[in-house]
C-alpha positions in Angstrom: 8.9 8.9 7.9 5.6 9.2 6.0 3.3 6.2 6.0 4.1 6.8 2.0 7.4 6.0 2.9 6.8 3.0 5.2 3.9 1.5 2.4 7.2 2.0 -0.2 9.7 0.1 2.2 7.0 -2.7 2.8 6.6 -3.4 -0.6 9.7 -3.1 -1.8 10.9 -5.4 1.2 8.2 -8.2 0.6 7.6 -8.2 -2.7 10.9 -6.6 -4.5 13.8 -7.3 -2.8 15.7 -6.0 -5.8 14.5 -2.3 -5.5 15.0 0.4 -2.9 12.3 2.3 -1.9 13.5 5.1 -3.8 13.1 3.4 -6.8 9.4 2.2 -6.7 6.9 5.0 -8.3 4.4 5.8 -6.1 1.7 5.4 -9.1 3.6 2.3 -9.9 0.1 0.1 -10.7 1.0 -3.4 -8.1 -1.7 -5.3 -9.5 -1.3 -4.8 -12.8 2.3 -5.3 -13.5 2.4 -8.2 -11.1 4.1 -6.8 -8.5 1.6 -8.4 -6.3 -0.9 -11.2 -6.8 -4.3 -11.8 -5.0 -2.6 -13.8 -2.1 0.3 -10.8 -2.0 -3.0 -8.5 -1.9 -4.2 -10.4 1.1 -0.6 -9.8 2.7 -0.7 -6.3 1.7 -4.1 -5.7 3.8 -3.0 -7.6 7.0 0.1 -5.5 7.3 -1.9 -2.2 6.7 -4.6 -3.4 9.1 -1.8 -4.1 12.1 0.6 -1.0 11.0 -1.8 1.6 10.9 -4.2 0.0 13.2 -7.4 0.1 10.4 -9.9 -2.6 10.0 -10.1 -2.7 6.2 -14.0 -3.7 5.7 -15.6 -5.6 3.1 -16.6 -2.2 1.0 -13.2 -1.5 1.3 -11.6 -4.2 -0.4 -11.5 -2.8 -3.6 -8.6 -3.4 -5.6 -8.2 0.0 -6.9 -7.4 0.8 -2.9 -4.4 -1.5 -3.2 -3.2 -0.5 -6.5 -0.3 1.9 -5.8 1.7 3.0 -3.0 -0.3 6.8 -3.8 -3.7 4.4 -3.5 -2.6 2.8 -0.4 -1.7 6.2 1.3 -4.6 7.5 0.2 -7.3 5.0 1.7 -5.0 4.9 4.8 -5.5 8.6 5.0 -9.3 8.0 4.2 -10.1 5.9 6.6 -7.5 7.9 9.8 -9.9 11.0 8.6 -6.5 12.6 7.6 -4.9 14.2 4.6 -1.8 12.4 2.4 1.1 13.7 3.7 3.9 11.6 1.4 2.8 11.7 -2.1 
């Protein structure tokens, strides 16, 4: 499974229990079709910071880190010093 994949299966879990993973856009914007709100963004980064064992620092809160599944994959990847594997 490709962290892609488990960011997907999170969110959909958590925050859209209607949806299968399958069905959530990887560019889907979170924040701005209020998927997620700021506490759900504060969830969001705890679960990233235990799953893929990252601190997420203060220059990293950025929303536009958070945004998508694609943006979430991609600062995970960022910050492992890795490429995207499951865009």
């Amino acid at each position: 499974m490709s962290n892609a994949d488990r960011i997907s299966e999170y969110i959909v879990t958590e925050f859209l229990p209607d949806l299968t993973p399958a069905q959530l856009p990887s560019d889907q914007d979170l924040l701005a079709d209020g998927v997620i709100d700021s506490l759900g963004v504060l969830k969001l980064i705890a679960w990233v910071e235990h799953h893929f064992g990252l601190a997420v620092g203060d220059t990293d809160l950025d929303p536009d880190n958070f945004r998508s599944v694609r943006a979430i994959d991609t600062y995970v990847a960022r910050s492992r010093g890795t490429s995207v594997t499951g865009s």
